[in-house]
C-alpha positions as CSV (number, residue, x, y, z in Angstrom):
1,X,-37.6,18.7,-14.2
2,X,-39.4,20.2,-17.2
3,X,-37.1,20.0,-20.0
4,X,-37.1,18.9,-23.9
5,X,-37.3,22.4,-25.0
6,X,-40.8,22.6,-23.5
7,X,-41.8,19.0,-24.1
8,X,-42.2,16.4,-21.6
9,X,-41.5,12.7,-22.8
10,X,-44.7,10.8,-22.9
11,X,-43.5,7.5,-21.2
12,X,-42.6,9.1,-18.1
13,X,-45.9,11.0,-17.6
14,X,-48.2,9.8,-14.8
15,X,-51.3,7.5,-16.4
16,X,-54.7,9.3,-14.5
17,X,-57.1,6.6,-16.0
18,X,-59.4,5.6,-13.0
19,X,-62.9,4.3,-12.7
20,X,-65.4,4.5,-9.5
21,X,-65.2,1.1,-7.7
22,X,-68.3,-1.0,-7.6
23,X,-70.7,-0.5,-4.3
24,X,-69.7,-2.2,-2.3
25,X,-73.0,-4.6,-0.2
26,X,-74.6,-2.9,2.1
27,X,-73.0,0.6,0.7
28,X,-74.8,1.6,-1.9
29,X,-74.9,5.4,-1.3
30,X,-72.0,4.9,-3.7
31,X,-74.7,4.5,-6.6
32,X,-75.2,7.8,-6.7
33,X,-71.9,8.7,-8.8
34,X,-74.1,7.1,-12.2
35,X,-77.1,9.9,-11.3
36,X,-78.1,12.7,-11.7
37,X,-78.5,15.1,-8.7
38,X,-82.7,14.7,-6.8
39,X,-82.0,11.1,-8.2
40,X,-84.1,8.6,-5.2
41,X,-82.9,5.0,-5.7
42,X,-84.4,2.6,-4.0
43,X,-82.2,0.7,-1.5
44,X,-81.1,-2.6,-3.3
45,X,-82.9,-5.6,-1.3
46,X,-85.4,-3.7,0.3
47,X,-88.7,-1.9,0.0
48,X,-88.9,0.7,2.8
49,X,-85.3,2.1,2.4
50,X,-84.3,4.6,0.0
51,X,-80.8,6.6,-1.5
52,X,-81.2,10.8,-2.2
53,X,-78.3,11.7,-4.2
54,X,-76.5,15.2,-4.7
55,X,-73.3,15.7,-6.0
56,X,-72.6,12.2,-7.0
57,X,-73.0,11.2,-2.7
58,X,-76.5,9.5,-1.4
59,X,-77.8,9.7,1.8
60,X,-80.1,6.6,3.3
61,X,-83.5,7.6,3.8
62,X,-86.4,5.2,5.1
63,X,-89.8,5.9,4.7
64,X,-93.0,6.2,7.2
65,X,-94.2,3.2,8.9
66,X,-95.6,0.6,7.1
67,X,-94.8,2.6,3.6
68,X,-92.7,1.4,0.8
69,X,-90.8,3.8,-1.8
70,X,-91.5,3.3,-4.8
71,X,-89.6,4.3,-7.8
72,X,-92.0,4.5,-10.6
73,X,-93.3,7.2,-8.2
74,X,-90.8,8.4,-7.0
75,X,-92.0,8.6,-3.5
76,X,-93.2,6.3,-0.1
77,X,-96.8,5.1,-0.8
78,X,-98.6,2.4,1.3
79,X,-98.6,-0.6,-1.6
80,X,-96.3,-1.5,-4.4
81,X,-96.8,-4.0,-7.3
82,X,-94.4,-6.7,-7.2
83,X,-92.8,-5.5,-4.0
84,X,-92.5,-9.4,-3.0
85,X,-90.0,-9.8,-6.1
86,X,-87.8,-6.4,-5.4
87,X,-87.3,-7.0,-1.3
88,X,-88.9,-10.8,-0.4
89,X,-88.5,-13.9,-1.9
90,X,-87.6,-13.9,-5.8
91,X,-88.1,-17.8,-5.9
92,X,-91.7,-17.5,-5.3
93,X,-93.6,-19.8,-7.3
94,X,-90.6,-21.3,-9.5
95,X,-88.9,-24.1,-10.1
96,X,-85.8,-25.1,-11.7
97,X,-85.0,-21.3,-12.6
98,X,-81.9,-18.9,-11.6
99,X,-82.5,-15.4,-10.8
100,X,-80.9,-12.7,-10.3
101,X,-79.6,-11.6,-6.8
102,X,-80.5,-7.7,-6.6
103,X,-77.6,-6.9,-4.2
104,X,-74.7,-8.2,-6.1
105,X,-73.1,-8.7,-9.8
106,X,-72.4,-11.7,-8.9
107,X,-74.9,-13.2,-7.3
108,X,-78.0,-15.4,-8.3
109,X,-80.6,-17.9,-6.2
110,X,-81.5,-21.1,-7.7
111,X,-85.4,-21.3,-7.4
112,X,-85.5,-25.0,-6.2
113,X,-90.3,-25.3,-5.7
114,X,-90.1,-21.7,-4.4
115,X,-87.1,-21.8,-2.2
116,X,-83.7,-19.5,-3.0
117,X,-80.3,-20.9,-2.7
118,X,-78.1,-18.8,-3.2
119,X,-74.9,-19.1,-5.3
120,X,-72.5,-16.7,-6.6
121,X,-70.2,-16.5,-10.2
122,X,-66.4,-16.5,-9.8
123,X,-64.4,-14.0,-9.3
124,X,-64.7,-11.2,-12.4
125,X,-68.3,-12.8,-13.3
126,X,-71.5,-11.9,-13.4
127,X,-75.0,-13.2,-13.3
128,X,-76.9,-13.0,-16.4
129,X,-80.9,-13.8,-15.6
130,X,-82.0,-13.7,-19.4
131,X,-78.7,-16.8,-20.4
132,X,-79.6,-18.3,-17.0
133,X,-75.7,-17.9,-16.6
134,X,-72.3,-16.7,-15.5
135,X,-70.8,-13.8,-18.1
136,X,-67.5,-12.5,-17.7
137,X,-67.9,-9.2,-16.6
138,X,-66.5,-7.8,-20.1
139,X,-70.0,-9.8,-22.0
140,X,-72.2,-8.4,-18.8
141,X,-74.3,-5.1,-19.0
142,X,-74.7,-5.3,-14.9
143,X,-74.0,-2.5,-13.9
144,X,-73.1,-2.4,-10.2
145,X,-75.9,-4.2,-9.5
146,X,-78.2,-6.8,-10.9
147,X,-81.5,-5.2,-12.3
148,X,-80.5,-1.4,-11.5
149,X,-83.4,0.4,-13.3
150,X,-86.0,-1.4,-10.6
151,X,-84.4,0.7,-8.3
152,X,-84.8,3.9,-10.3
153,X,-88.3,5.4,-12.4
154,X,-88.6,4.8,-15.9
155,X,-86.7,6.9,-18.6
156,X,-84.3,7.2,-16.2
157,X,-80.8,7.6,-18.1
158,X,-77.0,7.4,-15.9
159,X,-73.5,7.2,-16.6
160,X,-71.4,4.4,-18.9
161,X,-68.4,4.7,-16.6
162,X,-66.4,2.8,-19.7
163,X,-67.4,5.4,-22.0
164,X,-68.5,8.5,-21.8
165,X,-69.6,8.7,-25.6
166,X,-72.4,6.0,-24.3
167,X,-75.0,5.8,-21.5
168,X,-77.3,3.7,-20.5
169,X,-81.7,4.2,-20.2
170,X,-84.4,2.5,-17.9
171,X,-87.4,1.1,-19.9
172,X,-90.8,0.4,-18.4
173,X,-89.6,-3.3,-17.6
174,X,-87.1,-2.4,-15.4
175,X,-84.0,-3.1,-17.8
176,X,-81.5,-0.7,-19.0
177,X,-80.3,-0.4,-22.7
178,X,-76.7,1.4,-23.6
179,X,-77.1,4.2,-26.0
180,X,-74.8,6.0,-27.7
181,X,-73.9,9.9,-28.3
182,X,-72.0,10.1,-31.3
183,X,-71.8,9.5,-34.7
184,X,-70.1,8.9,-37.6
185,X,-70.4,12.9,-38.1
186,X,-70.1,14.5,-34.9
187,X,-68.5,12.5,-31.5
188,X,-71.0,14.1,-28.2
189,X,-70.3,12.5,-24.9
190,X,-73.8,12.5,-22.1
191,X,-73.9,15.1,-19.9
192,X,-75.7,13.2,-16.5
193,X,-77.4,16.9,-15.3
194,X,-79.3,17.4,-18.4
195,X,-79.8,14.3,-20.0
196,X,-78.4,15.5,-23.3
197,X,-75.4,14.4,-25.7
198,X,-73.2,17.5,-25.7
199,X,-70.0,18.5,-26.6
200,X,-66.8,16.6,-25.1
201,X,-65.6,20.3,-23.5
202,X,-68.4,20.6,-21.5
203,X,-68.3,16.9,-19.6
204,X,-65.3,15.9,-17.5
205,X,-64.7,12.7,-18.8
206,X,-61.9,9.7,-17.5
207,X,-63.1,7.1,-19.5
208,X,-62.5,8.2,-23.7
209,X,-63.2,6.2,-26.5
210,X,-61.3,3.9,-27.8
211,X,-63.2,2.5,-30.4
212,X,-60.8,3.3,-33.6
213,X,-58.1,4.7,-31.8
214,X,-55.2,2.9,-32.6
215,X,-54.1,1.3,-35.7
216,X,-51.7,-1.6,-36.4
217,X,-48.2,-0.7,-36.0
218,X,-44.4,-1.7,-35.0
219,X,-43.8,0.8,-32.9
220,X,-45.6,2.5,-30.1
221,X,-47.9,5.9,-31.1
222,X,-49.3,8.6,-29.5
223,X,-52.9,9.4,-30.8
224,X,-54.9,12.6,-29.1
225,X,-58.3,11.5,-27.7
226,X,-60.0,14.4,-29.6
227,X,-61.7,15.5,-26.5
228,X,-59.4,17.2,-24.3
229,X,-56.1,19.0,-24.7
230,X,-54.2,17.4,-22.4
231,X,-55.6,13.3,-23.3
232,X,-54.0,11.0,-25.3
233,X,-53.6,7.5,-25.7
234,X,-50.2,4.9,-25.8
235,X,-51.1,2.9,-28.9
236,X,-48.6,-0.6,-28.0
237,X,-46.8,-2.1,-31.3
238,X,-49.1,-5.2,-31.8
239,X,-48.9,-5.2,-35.6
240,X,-49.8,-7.2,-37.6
241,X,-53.0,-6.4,-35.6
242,X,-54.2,-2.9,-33.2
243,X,-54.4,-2.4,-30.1
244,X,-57.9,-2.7,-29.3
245,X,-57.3,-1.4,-25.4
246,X,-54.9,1.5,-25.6
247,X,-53.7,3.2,-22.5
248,X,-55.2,6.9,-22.0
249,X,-53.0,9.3,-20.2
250,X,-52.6,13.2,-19.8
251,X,-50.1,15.6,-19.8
252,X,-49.2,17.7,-17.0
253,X,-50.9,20.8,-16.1
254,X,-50.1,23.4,-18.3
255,X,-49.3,21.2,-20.9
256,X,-51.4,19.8,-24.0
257,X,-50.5,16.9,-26.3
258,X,-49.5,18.0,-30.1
259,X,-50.0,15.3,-32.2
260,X,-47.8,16.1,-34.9
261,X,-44.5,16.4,-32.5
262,X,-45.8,13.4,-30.3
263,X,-44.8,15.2,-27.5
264,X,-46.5,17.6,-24.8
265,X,-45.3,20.8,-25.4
266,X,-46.2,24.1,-23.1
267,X,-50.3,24.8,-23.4
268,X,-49.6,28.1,-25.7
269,X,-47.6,26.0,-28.5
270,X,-50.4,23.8,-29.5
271,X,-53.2,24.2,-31.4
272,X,-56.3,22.6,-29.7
273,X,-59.7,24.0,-29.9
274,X,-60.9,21.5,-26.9
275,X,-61.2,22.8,-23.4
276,X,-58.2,25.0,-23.2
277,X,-59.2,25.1,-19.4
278,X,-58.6,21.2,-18.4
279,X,-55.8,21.7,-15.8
280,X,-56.0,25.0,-15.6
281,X,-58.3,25.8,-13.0
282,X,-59.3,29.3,-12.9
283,X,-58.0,31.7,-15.1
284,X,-58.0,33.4,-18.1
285,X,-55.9,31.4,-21.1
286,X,-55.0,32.1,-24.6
287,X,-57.5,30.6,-27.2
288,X,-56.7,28.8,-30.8
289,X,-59.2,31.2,-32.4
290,X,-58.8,34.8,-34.2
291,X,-55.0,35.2,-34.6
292,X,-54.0,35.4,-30.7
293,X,-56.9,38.1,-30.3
294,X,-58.9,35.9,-28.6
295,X,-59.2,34.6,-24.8
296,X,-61.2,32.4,-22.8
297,X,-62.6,32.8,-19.4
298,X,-61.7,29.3,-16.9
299,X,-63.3,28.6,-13.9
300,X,-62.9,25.3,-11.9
301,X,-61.0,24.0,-15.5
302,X,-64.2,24.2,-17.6
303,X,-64.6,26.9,-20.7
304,X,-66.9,29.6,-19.5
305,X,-67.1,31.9,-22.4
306,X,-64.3,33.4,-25.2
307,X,-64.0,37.1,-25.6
308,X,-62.3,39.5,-28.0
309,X,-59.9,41.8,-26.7
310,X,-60.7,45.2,-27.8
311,X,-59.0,47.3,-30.9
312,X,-55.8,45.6,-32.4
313,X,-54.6,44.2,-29.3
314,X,-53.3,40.7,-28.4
315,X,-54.0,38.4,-25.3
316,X,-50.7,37.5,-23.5
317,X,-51.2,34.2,-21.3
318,X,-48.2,35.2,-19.6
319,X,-49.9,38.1,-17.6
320,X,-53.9,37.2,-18.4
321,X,-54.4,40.4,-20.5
322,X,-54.5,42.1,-23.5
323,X,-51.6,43.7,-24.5
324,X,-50.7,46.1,-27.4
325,X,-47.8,44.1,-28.0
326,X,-48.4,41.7,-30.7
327,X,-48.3,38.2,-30.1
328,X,-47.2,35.4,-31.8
329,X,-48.0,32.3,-29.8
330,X,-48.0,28.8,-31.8
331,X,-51.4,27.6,-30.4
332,X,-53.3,31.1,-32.2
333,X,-50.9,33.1,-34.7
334,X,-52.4,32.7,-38.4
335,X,-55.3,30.4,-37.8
336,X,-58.1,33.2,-38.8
């Protein structure tokens, strides 16, 4: 139960950190997740087959007879340049060299006069091609798969599942570079559908910064992610150095962090001018702006817009109205 005069002790809240698992071989509809939607990848291993995401799921296409799909294009034509690299033999014509297996993390072939053997990196490795070695998957930019941005046309930019202040972009060579959204002046996370660095209310996000987060101390702290309402992270004692990998968590639905009681207290107590609407599904919720005159219009837990009520009166959370009683709710009351 509820209690702590409408807080909720942090260490017994739920942690809700997760990431997508990799694709898995032979699955990789799965890809899909990093895209955006109309996104065609180009089946890893093969030339003829195809992925057509929408809504973060792909569905396995194969093109015409004796056609190949190819992703510069972004559609089946009857030839492809360097189609013998992306779906036959990657050993052709070398010797001595590893490369990259495009299926796997992983896995690699060692090009021994033009014939593959294949090997694989132990487990929580991957296969770099440009070291001619095995990274741990920490040092690796793989992402999924080895060489993603042959699969996909150039320019193409998808998701840093790590990060969402980060994403990565396909050159003309068929490698991806991470870029990053924010600054030193204004934090933006990537929003996948458009393409663009926006603000952290409008992208649902799992995966926060934690670059600067913590600090060194002797006891544990509770520092907002400055993105949501509800986020936080558990920064553990480590002193004399910080915790470089801090724990993010939320509070419960209804409730947002306040940083200055290190508690989660009830969503009308604290001041947060984040989305007001993470965990609050659809409805119409007090906002931190304009002396508790001021509401904000949910749906499916994102901000939609923020209106005014009308004359002198007050919105009242409690019945998702304005009222001509006056309010004076923590989160609002003399902040304008």
């Amino acid at each position: 139960m509820l209690n702590l005069k409408l807080g909720v002790l942090l260490g017994s809240l739920l942690l809700v950190a997760s990431f997508a698992p990799s694709a898995s071989v032979g699955d990789y509809e799965e890809l899909c997740r990093l895209f955006k939607n109309g996104t065609r990848i180009r089946k890893p291993g093969t030339c003829d087959q195809y992925i057509q995401c929408y809504d973060g799921d792909g569905t396995l296409l194969t093109c015409p007879s004796n056609q190949l799909f190819s992703p510069s294009e972004d559609k089946c034509v009857g030839t492809m340049a360097n189609s013998n690299k992306y779906c036959g033999n990657r050993c052709e014509g070398l010797d001595g060299e590893w490369v990259a297996d495009p299926t796997e993390c992983r896995k690699y072939f060692y090009c021994m006069n033009g014939v593959p053997l294949a090997g694989m990196c132990p487990a929580g490795q991957h296969f770099d091609e440009s070291s001619q070695a095995c990274l741990y998957g920490v040092d690796s930019i793989c992402v999924d798969v080895n060489n993603i941005c042959e699969l996909v046309a150039e320019k193409t930019k998808f998701r840093n599942e790590k990060d969402c202040s980060y994403y990565y972009e396909c050159d003309k060579n068929g490698k991806h570079a991470s870029k990053s959204c924010s600054t030193s002046k204004k934090r933006e996370y990537f929003d996948v559908e458009s393409g663009n660095c926006v603000a952290p209310n409008k992208v649902e996000c799992s995966a926060h910064s934690k670059e600067g987060v913590c600090s060194s101390s002797n006891v544990v702290k509770y520092v907002s992610d400055e993105a949501t309402c509800r986020g936080y992270f558990v920064c553990k004692p480590l002193h004399p150095v910080a915790d470089l990998d801090p724990l993010w968590m939320q509070c419960p639905e209804g409730y947002f962090f306040d940083q200055d009681r290190q508690l989660c207290g009830t969503a009308t107590s604290v001041v947060c001018t984040q989305n007001r609407c993470d965990g609050r599904g659809t409805m119409l919720v007090t906002s931190s702006n304009n002396d508790c005159h001021n509401y904000i219009r949910c749906v499916d837990n994102k901000e939609v817009t923020e209106e005014t009520c009308h004359l002198d009166h007050f919105f009242d959370e409690r019945v998702e109205a304005c009222s001509s009683e006056i309010i004076y709710d923590k989160c609002c009351d003399g902040r304008s």
